[in-house]
N, C-alpha and C positions, 0 to 999 in steps of 0.2 A: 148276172153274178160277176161277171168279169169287168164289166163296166163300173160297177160300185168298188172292187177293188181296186182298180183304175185310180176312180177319182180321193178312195183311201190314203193309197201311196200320194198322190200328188198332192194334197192335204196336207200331209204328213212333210212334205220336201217344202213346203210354201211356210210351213213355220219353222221348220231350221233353219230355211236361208233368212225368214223377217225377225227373227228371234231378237237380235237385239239392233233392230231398228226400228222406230215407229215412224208408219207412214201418217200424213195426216189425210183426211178425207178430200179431195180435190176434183174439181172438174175442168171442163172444157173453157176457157175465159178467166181462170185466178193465173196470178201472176207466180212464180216458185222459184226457190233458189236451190237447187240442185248442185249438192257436193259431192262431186266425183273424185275418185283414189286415181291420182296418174304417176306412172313408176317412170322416172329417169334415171336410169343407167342401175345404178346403188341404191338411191334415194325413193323415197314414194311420198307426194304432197296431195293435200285437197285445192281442189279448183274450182270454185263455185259459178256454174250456167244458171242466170238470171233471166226471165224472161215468161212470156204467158204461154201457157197448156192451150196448144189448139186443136189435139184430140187424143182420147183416151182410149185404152180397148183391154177390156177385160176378157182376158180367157184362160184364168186360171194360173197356171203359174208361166205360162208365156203373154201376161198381161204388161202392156207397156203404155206411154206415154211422150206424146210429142211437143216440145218447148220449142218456140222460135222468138228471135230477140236479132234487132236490126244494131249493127254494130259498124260505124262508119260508113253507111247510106248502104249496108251490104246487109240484107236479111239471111239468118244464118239460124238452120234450125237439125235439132237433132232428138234422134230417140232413144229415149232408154228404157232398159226391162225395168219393172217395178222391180223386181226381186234380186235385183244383178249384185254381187257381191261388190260389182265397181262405183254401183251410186251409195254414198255414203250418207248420207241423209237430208231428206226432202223438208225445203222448209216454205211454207204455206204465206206470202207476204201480203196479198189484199186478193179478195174477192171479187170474180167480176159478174156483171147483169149481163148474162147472155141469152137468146132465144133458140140455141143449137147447141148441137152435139159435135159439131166438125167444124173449127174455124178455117177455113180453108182461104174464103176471100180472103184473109187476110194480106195474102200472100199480094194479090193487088192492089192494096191500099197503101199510100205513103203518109207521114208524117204525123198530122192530127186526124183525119181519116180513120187511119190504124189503131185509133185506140178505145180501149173499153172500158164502160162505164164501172165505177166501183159501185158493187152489195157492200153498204158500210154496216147495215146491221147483222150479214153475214162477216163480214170480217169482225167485228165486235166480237161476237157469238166464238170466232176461231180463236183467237187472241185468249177470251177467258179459258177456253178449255185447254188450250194450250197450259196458260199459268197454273189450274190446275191439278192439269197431270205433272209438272214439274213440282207444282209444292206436293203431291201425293211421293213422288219419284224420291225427292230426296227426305222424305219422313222415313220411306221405305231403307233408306242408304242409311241415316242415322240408325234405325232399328237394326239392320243386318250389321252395322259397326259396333255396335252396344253389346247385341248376342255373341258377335267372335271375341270380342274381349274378354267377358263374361266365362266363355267356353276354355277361352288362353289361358286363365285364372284358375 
Protein backbone atom coordinates (compact mmCIF):
# COMPACT_ATOMS: atom_id res chain seq x y z
CA UNK A 1 0.00 0.00 0.00
CA UNK A 2 2.59 2.41 0.61
CA UNK A 3 4.57 1.52 -2.20
CA UNK A 4 1.71 2.29 -4.62
CA UNK A 5 1.33 5.54 -2.90
CA UNK A 6 4.86 6.13 -3.32
CA UNK A 7 4.96 5.67 -6.81
CA UNK A 8 1.29 7.94 -7.02
CA UNK A 9 3.07 10.88 -5.67
CA UNK A 10 6.04 10.51 -7.75
CA UNK A 11 3.70 10.28 -10.87
CA UNK A 12 2.02 12.97 -9.95
CA UNK A 13 5.70 15.23 -9.52
CA UNK A 14 7.00 13.79 -12.92
CA UNK A 15 4.00 15.62 -14.75
CA UNK A 16 4.26 18.87 -13.10
CA UNK A 17 7.78 19.14 -13.71
CA UNK A 18 7.18 17.74 -17.74
CA UNK A 19 4.13 19.66 -18.10
CA UNK A 20 5.15 21.84 -20.56
CA UNK A 21 8.08 20.35 -22.01
CA UNK A 22 7.95 17.58 -24.49
CA UNK A 23 10.46 15.10 -24.29
CA UNK A 24 11.17 13.24 -27.47
CA UNK A 25 11.54 9.36 -27.42
CA UNK A 26 15.57 8.90 -27.32
CA UNK A 27 18.15 6.36 -26.75
CA UNK A 28 21.51 5.22 -26.43
CA UNK A 29 23.43 6.40 -29.89
CA UNK A 30 20.87 9.48 -31.43
CA UNK A 31 22.65 12.61 -31.46
CA UNK A 32 20.51 15.63 -29.12
CA UNK A 33 20.52 19.17 -28.63
CA UNK A 34 19.98 19.85 -25.15
CA UNK A 35 18.92 23.61 -24.13
CA UNK A 36 19.80 24.31 -20.88
CA UNK A 37 18.67 27.74 -18.60
CA UNK A 38 22.08 29.31 -17.34
CA UNK A 39 21.59 32.48 -15.10
CA UNK A 40 24.53 35.10 -15.15
CA UNK A 41 24.44 37.35 -12.70
CA UNK A 42 20.71 39.24 -13.64
CA UNK A 43 20.37 37.58 -16.76
CA UNK A 44 19.36 33.79 -17.70
CA UNK A 45 20.05 32.49 -21.58
CA UNK A 46 19.59 29.04 -23.22
CA UNK A 47 22.86 27.25 -24.11
CA UNK A 48 22.51 24.47 -26.26
CA UNK A 49 24.90 20.86 -25.46
CA UNK A 50 25.09 19.10 -28.79
CA UNK A 51 26.21 15.72 -28.92
CA UNK A 52 25.23 11.87 -28.74
CA UNK A 53 23.30 9.98 -25.65
CA UNK A 54 25.61 7.43 -24.55
CA UNK A 55 23.46 6.27 -21.77
CA UNK A 56 20.26 6.51 -20.40
CA UNK A 57 18.56 5.45 -17.07
CA UNK A 58 15.17 5.34 -16.19
CA UNK A 59 14.15 5.45 -12.59
CA UNK A 60 11.26 7.31 -12.51
CA UNK A 61 11.62 10.76 -11.74
CA UNK A 62 15.42 10.49 -11.01
CA UNK A 63 15.76 9.40 -14.59
CA UNK A 64 18.52 11.06 -16.41
CA UNK A 65 20.76 10.94 -19.32
CA UNK A 66 24.31 11.21 -20.46
CA UNK A 67 25.53 13.44 -23.76
CA UNK A 68 29.14 13.43 -24.59
CA UNK A 69 30.53 15.66 -27.51
CA UNK A 70 34.36 16.06 -28.42
CA UNK A 71 35.08 19.89 -28.49
CA UNK A 72 38.70 20.82 -29.40
CA UNK A 73 40.30 17.22 -29.38
CA UNK A 74 38.75 17.36 -25.53
CA UNK A 75 35.72 14.89 -24.99
CA UNK A 76 33.60 16.53 -22.75
CA UNK A 77 30.45 14.88 -21.40
CA UNK A 78 27.72 15.73 -19.10
CA UNK A 79 24.39 14.55 -17.37
CA UNK A 80 21.37 15.76 -16.87
CA UNK A 81 17.88 14.84 -15.11
CA UNK A 82 15.38 14.22 -17.66
CA UNK A 83 12.92 16.22 -15.49
CA UNK A 84 15.34 19.13 -14.19
CA UNK A 85 13.69 22.45 -14.49
CA UNK A 86 17.37 23.43 -16.00
CA UNK A 87 17.08 21.46 -19.24
CA UNK A 88 14.84 23.46 -21.26
CA UNK A 89 14.11 21.36 -24.11
CA UNK A 90 15.61 18.29 -25.74
CA UNK A 91 15.72 18.33 -29.34
CA UNK A 92 16.15 14.68 -31.12
CA UNK A 93 18.64 15.58 -34.35
CA UNK A 94 19.36 11.99 -36.16
CA UNK A 95 19.18 8.65 -34.91
CA UNK A 96 21.78 6.33 -34.34
CA UNK A 97 22.18 2.19 -35.28
CA UNK A 98 23.47 0.85 -32.13
CA UNK A 99 23.73 -2.68 -30.75
CA UNK A 100 23.86 -1.43 -26.87
CA UNK A 101 22.61 0.11 -24.20
CA UNK A 102 25.94 1.86 -22.62
CA UNK A 103 28.13 3.64 -25.14
CA UNK A 104 30.96 3.78 -23.09
CA UNK A 105 33.90 2.75 -25.57
CA UNK A 106 33.26 5.59 -26.87
CA UNK A 107 35.15 7.32 -24.50
CA UNK A 108 38.27 5.32 -26.37
CA UNK A 109 37.69 6.08 -29.75
CA UNK A 110 38.97 9.20 -31.65
CA UNK A 111 38.06 10.86 -34.69
CA UNK A 112 36.15 8.51 -37.38
CA UNK A 113 36.31 5.56 -35.15
CA UNK A 114 33.86 7.61 -32.73
CA UNK A 115 31.12 7.78 -34.78
CA UNK A 116 27.81 6.23 -35.27
CA UNK A 117 26.01 5.05 -38.01
CA UNK A 118 22.72 6.96 -38.69
CA UNK A 119 18.82 4.87 -38.46
CA UNK A 120 17.69 7.19 -41.44
CA UNK A 121 14.43 5.57 -41.38
CA UNK A 122 14.28 6.13 -37.67
CA UNK A 123 15.16 9.47 -38.01
CA UNK A 124 12.53 10.03 -41.00
CA UNK A 125 9.83 8.43 -38.63
CA UNK A 126 11.23 11.29 -35.77
CA UNK A 127 11.10 14.30 -38.02
CA UNK A 128 7.44 13.32 -39.21
CA UNK A 129 6.15 13.02 -35.76
CA UNK A 130 7.79 15.80 -34.65
CA UNK A 131 5.97 17.99 -37.54
CA UNK A 132 3.03 16.51 -36.48
CA UNK A 133 2.79 17.29 -33.08
CA UNK A 134 3.65 20.86 -33.99
CA UNK A 135 0.95 21.24 -36.70
CA UNK A 136 -1.62 19.50 -33.92
CA UNK A 137 0.28 22.10 -31.32
CA UNK A 138 -0.44 25.13 -33.05
CA UNK A 139 -4.21 24.05 -34.28
CA UNK A 140 -4.57 23.54 -30.59
CA UNK A 141 -3.02 27.50 -29.96
CA UNK A 142 -5.37 28.85 -32.82
CA UNK A 143 -8.48 27.16 -31.20
CA UNK A 144 -7.53 28.29 -27.55
CA UNK A 145 -6.98 31.94 -29.37
CA UNK A 146 -10.46 31.95 -31.10
CA UNK A 147 -12.32 30.63 -27.80
CA UNK A 148 -10.57 33.65 -25.46
CA UNK A 149 -11.70 36.15 -28.00
CA UNK A 150 -14.92 34.63 -28.32
CA UNK A 151 -15.13 34.66 -24.35
CA UNK A 152 -13.47 38.54 -24.39
CA UNK A 153 -16.54 39.43 -26.48
Amino acid sequence: MLFGLLKKIEKANIEKLASGKKIPEFKAGDTLKVHTKVKEEKTERIQIFEGVCIARKNNGINSSFTVRKVSASVGIEKVFPLYSPVVDKIELVKTGKVRRAKLYYLRNLQSKKARIVEDLNATKKAKELASEAAKTEKVNVAENTIETAASAE
